[in-house]
Phi, psi and omega in degrees: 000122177281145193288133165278168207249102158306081175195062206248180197292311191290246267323308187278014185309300146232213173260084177293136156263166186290114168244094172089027187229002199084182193228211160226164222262143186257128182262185200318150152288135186254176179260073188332357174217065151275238181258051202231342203250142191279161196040050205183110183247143144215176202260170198292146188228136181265152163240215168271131157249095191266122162279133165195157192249191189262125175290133198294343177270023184241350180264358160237145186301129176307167181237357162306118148313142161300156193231146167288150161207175173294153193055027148271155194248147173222164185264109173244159177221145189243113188317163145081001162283170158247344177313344196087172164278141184256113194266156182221173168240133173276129181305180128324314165289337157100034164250147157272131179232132197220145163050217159270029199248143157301162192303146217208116178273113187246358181315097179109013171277176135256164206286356155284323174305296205287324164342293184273001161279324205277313177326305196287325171289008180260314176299005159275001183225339168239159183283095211032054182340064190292118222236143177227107166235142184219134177312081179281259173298148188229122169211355167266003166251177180180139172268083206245162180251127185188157187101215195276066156256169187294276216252091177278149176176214179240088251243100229281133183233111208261281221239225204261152170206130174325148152315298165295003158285293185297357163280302162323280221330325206258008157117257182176189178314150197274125196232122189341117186291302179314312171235016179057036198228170165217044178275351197245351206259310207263154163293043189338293184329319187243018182286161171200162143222141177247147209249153110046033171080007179251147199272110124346039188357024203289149180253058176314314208273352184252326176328299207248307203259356163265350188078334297225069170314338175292330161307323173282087170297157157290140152278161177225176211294172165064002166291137179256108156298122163212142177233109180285194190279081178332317190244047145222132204293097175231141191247151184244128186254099157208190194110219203254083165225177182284005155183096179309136192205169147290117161286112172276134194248124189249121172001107111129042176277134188230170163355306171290301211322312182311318179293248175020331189282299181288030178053019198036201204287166171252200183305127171104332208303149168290057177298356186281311187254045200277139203242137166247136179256184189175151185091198164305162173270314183315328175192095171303185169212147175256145176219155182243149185219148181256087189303330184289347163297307172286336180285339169266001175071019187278330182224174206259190178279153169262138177290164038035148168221150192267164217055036190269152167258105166283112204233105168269128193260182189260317193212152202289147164272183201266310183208157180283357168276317188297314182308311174293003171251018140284295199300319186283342187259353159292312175289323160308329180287310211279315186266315184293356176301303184288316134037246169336265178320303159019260159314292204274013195194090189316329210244357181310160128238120179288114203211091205355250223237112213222337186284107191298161176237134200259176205270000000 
């Protein structure tokens, strides 16, 4: 059965902000023409840091049973027969078919539920029917892993499971054949798992390279772990520009060049506040830049570093937490789409960060 793509075009329609999952923690704001701007030193500008944590309840296993859905396999057997258990699939329509019973809709049951159905639609043909059902396959729930693991891919989830459970399950981190380590392959910083389009505060790098359990969230189906890549230099350009991408990040690459990369701004775009974000995603650091001053020669270009998020907005923001909690969960969203298509389709084309984000 091919794995469906959570991920679909109206998904991306529009900009969800963080609802009820907690945020990410906003670090100092910096100054892009600190020691970053070409031909141009001033000194570093402090901000503010608002702390906020992973809502506590993403720290316990759910106590909702598991439910049938399509393309799970279940065994049933009617005790005191001799024929045995009989293995079956809940269908694409989400019925079961057993014996002589019409298709029997079990999509959303639990396997006590079904139990009992199947007992009571059975007793028109045995005299008190007795039911044995046991769970074989799991294909309606699912997990994916993707990035720098041995084995990324999509991964089945029968009960409850962690991050560093789905980080096994997919081999653990991709681990150097030359030095045998894997500090240089994954991108701690820039690991995310994403909810229902929504970006996660998971803290990988204190999770994995600290033991730091308050970070191993229980996950739910259709949630995405992705772990890039350490050694690849990329600056990510998106918001309102005519094609949002990934950027190969070259010496002295700045501001104008990335936009420009991206086919420069689009209709509507806001330039006065075009954001470079830089650092962890659990808690960025931000700089605001007045792209339209540079592009007018009133102020000088910014240098880049790699892997910064350039975010040209559409509309003003309210407060810099909130604007960094947008730009990071579009940029989560945005990679895992490609991800995504990826994985389930060979033949995808990835052309880095491709997806528009509409305002």
């Amino acid at each position: 059965m091919k794995p469906w793509i959570p991920f679909g075009g109206a998904f991306f329609a529009g900009i969800v902000l963080l609802t009820g999952s907690g945020c990410t923690t906003l670090g100092p704001r910096f100054d892009a023409y600190g020691t970053n701007v070409v031909g141009v030193t001033t000194a570093q500008t402090d901000g503010v840091v608002v702390t906020n944590r992973l809502d506590s309840t993403l720290l316990k296993p759910s106590e909702e049973p598991f439910r049938l859905g399509p393309g799970d396999q279940i065994d049933i057997e009617i005790l005191g027969d001799d024929s045995g258990s009989v293995s079956t699939f809940v269908g694409p329509d989400g019925k079961i078919y057993f014996q002589l019973l019409k298709g029997l809709r079990v999509w959303g049951m639990t396997l006590a539920e079904t139990k009992s159905l199947l007992e009571r639609e059975l007793s028109g043909f045995v005299r008190e029917p007795q039911v044995a059902l046991t769970l074989r396959a799991v294909e309606s729930r699912r997990v994916w892993v993707m990035g720098r693991v041995n084995t990324p891919g999509i991964y089945p989830m029968a009960g409850t499971m962690t991050v560093l459970e789905a980080i096994t399950k997919a081999g653990g981190l991709f681990t150097s054949r030359m030095s045998g380590t894997t500090e240089e392959l994954a991108d701690l910083h820039h690991s995310f798992v994403l909810r229902h389009g929504e970006f996660l505060p998971v803290n990988f790098n204190r999770l994995i390279r600290e033991g730091d359990t308050a970070n191993n969230v229980y996950l739910e189906a259709d949630d995405f772990v992705y772990i890039p890549s350490s050694m690849s230099g990329q600056v990510f350009v998106i918001g309102a520009v005519f094609q949002p991408r990934a950027v190969a990040y070259k010496d002295q690459l700045s501001l104008v060049s990335a936009i420009a990369n991206a086919r420069g701004p689009g209709e509507g775009a806001r330039l006065h506040e075009v954001a470079i974000v830089r650092g962890s995603l659990t808690q960025p650091s931000i700089a605001l830049v007045d792209y339209q001053a540079i592009i007018q020669g009133r102020r000088p270009d910014v240098t880049l570093q790699p892997r910064d998020i350039v975010y040209v907005p559409f509309s003003p923001y309210r407060t810099l937490e909130r604007y960094a909690q947008l730009i990071v969960n579009t940029f989560a969203r945005t990679v895992a789409a490609n991800e995504g298509g990826h994985a389930t389709d060979s033949s995808f084309q990835k052309p880095g960060i491709s997806i528009p984000i509409g305002p």
